[in-house]
C-alpha positions as CSV (number, residue, x, y, z in Angstrom):
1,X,-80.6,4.5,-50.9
2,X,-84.2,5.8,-52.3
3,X,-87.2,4.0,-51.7
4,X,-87.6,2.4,-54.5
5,X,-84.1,1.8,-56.5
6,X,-83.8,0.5,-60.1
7,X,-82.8,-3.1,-60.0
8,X,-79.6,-3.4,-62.4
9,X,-78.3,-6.9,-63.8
10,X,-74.5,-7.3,-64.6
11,X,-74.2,-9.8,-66.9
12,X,-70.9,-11.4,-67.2
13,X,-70.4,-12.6,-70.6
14,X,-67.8,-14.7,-71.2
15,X,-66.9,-18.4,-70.0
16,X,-63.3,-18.7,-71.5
17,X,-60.8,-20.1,-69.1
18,X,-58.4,-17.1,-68.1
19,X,-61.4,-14.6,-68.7
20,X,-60.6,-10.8,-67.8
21,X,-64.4,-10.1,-67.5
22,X,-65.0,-10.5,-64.0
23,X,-62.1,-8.3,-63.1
24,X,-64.1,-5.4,-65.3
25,X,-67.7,-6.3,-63.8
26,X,-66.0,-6.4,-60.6
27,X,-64.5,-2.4,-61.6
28,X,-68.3,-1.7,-63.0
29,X,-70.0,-2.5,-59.6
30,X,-67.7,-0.8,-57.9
31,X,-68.4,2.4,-60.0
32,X,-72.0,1.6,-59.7
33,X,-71.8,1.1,-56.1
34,X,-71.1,4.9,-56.0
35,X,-75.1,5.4,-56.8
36,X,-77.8,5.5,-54.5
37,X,-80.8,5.1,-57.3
38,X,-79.4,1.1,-58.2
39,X,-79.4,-2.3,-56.5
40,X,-77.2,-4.6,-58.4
41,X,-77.1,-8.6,-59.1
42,X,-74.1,-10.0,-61.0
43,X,-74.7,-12.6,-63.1
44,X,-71.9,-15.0,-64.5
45,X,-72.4,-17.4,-66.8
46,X,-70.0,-19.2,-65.4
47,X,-72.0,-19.6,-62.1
48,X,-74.8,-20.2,-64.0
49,X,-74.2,-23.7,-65.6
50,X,-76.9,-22.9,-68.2
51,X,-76.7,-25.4,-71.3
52,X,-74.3,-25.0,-74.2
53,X,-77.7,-24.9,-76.5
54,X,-81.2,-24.2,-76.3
55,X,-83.5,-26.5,-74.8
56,X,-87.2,-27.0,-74.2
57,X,-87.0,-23.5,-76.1
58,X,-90.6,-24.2,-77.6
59,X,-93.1,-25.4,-75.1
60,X,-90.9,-28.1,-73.2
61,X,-89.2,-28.7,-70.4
62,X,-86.5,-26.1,-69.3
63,X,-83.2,-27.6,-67.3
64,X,-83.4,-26.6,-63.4
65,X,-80.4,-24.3,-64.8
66,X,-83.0,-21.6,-67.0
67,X,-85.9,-21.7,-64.9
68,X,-83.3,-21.1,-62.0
69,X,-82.1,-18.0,-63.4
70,X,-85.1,-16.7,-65.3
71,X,-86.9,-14.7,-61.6
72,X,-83.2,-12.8,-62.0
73,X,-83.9,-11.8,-65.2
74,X,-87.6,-10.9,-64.9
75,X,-86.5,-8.6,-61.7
76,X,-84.2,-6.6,-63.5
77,X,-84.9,-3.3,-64.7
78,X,-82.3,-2.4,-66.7
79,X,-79.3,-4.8,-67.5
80,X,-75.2,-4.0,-68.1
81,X,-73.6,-7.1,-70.0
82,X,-70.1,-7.2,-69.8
83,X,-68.4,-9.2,-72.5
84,X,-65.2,-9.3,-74.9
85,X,-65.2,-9.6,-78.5
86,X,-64.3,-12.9,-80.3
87,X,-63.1,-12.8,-84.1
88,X,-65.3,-10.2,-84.7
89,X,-68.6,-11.2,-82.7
90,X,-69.6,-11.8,-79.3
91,X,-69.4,-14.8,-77.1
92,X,-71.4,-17.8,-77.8
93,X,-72.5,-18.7,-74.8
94,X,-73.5,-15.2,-74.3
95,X,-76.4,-15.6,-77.0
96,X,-77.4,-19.2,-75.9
97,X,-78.1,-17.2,-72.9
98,X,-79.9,-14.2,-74.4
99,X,-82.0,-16.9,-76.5
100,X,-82.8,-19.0,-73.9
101,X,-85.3,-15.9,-72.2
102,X,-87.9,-13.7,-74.2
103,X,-90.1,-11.6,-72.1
104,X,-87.4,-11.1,-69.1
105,X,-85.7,-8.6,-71.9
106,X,-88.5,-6.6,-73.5
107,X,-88.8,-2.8,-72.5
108,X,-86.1,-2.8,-70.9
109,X,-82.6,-0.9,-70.9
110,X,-79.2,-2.6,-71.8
111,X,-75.7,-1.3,-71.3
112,X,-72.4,-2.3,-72.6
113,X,-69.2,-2.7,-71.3
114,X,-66.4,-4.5,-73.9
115,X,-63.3,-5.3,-74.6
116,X,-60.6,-6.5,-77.2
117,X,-58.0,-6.1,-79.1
118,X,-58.1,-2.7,-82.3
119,X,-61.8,-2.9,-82.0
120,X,-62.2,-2.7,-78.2
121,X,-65.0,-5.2,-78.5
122,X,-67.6,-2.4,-80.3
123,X,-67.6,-4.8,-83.1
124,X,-69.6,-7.2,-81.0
125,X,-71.5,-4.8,-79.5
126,X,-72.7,-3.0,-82.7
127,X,-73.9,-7.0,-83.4
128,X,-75.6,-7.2,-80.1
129,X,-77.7,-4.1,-80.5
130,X,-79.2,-6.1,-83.4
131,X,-80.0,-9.1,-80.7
132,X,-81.4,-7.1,-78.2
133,X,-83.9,-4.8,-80.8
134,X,-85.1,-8.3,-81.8
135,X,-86.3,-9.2,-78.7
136,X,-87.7,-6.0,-77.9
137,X,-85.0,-3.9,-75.2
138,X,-83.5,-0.6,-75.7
139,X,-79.8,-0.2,-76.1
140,X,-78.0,2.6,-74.8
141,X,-76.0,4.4,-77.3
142,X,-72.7,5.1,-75.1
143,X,-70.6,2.1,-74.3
144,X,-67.6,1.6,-71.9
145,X,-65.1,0.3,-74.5
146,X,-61.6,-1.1,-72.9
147,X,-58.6,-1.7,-75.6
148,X,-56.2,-4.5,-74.6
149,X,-58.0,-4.6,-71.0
150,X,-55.0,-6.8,-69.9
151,X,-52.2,-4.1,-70.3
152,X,-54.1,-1.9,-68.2
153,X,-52.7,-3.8,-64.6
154,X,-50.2,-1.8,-62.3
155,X,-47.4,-2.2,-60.6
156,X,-49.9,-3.9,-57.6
157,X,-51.8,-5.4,-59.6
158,X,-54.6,-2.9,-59.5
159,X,-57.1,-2.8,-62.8
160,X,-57.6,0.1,-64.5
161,X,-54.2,1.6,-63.9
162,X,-55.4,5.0,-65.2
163,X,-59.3,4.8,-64.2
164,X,-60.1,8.6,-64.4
165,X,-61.4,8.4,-68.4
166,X,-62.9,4.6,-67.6
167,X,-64.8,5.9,-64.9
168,X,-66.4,9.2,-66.6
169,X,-67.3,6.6,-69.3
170,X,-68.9,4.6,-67.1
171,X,-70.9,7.2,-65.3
172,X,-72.0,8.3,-68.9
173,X,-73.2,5.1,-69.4
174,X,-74.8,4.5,-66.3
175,X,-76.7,8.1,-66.3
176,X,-78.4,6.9,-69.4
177,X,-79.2,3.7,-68.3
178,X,-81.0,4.5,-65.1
179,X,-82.9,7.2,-67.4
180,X,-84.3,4.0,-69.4
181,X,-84.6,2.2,-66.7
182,X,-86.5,4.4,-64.6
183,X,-88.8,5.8,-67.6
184,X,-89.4,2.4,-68.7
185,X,-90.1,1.0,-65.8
186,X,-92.9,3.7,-65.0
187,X,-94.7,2.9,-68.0
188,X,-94.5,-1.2,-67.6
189,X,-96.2,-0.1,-64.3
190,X,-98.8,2.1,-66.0
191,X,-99.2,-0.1,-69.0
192,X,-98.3,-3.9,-69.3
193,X,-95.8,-3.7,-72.2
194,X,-97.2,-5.7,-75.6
195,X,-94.8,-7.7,-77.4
């Protein structure tokens, strides 16, 4: 591993009973873990146990919960959220999440891996690139986008059956998110970003 390797969070984003999404982080770390140039923490908001809504958000007191997680976040140099799309939009408790932090986010790079139904979650990622310009992070333009993610099992049991097209997509990704990363990175360490 080199010296001094970029510090990727996977963000699990989904809570629902049944969820698919750690079964596709646990496929993204593994095509991750094929890179020297990236340390990686998963984070799942399950494991978490952040509140359902903001609080202390202005000035108060933050639950054990936030201030728990928030050295994770401010590690990070890049992040990879992982998340499905609901009726059109992303998880909820995925943005109580994003809200509940600020500084951990800005100039830094964020990658997407979704999944649903027709739209293969793009329509809550589109929504999220709106969240995360807000709050000052850079969004990768390719995604890893999985259709019906829950047909794609085989005979073992194995997920994704046919991997060769997931994984080019994900190295695609990845190659432009260690470029952020590492460029943005550099100049937080040259020049303390101003929000």
């Amino acid at each position: 591993m080199p010296e001094n390797p970029l510090n990727v969070a996977v963000i699990i984003g989904s809570v629902r009973e049944g969820r698919i999404a750690p079964v596709i982080a646990s496929w993204l770390v593994g095509q991750a873990g094929k890179r020297d140039d990236v340390a990686l923490d998963v984070i799942d908001l399950v494991e978490t146990r952040l509140p359902g809504e903001l609080k202390g958000h202005f000035g108060g007191e933050r639950p054990p919960e936030v201030t728990a997680l928030q050295p994770r976040l401010a590690a990070a140099d890049a992040f990879v959220v992982v998340l499905p799309e609901y009726n059109r939009a992303y998880p909820g408790a995925l943005k109580v999440m994003i809200d509940t932090y600020h500084a951990e986010w800005q100039a830094k790079p964020v990658g997407f891996v979704c999944y649903g139904g027709m739209s293969s979650g793009l329509r809550a990622v589109e929504q999220l690139r709106l969240v995360f310009a807000e709050l000052h992070a850079v969004t990768v333009r390719d995604s890893v986008a999985f259709q019906s993610p829950w047909t794609m099992f085989d005979a073992e049991g194995h997920w994704p059956k046919d991997s060769a097209g997931c994984d080019a997509a994900a190295k695609v990704m990845l190659d432009q998110l260690t470029w952020y990363a590492r460029a943005l990175r550099d100049a937080r360490t040259a020049r303390p970003y101003a929000s």
